[in-house]
N, C-alpha and C positions, 0 to 999 in steps of 0.2 A: 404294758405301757402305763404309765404314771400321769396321772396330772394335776399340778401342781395348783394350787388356787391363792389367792391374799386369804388373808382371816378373817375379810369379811363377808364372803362367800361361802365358807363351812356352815351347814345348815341341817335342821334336826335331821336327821334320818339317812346322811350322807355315810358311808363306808372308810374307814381312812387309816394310818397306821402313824406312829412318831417316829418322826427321823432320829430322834437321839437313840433308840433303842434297836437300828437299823433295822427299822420297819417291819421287827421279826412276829407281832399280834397286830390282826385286824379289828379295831372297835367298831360300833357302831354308834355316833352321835346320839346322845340322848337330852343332850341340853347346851347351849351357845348362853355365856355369861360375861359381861361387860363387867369388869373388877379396876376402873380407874381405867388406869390408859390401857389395860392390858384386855384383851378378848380370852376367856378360859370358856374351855371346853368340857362339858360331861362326856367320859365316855365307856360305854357294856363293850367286854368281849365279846365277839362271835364264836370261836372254836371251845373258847375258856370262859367258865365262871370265874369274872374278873370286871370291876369298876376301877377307874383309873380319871384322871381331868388332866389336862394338858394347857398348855400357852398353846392358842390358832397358830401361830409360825411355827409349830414343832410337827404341822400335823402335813399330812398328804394325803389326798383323795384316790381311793383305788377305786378302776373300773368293775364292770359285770365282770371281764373274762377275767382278771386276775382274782378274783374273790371264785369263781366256781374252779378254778386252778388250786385256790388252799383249801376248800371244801373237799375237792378229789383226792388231795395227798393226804388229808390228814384223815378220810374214813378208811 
């Protein structure tokens, strides 16, 4: 299960994936940035060493059970 949140409800330490990339890496927020009208996002790989920043509307919130679900596949 997904859920969805506005942008400005993403907050440090939330789990999340970007829809443009069909949601195939989980970040984990490491910084919430107000850029003019736009909210960007920092965000660390979980699985992958990987930094990446996003626009808040690209992103989706994954729960507990879908994150120990790509934890299980991917060890």
């Amino acid at each position: 299960m997904v859920v969805l949140v506005s942008k400005n409800k993403i907050k440090v330490g939330d789990v999340v994936c970007r829809k443009s990339y069909g949601s195939d890496i989980m970040f984990k927020v490491i910084a919430v940035k107000n850029e003019g009208k736009e909210v960007l996002v920092d965000l660390k790989g979980i699985n992958f060493r990987l930094i990446a920043d996003a626009p808040a509307e690209d992103l989706e919130i994954r729960i507990i059970n879908e994150i120990d679900e790509v934890k299980h596949d991917f060890m």
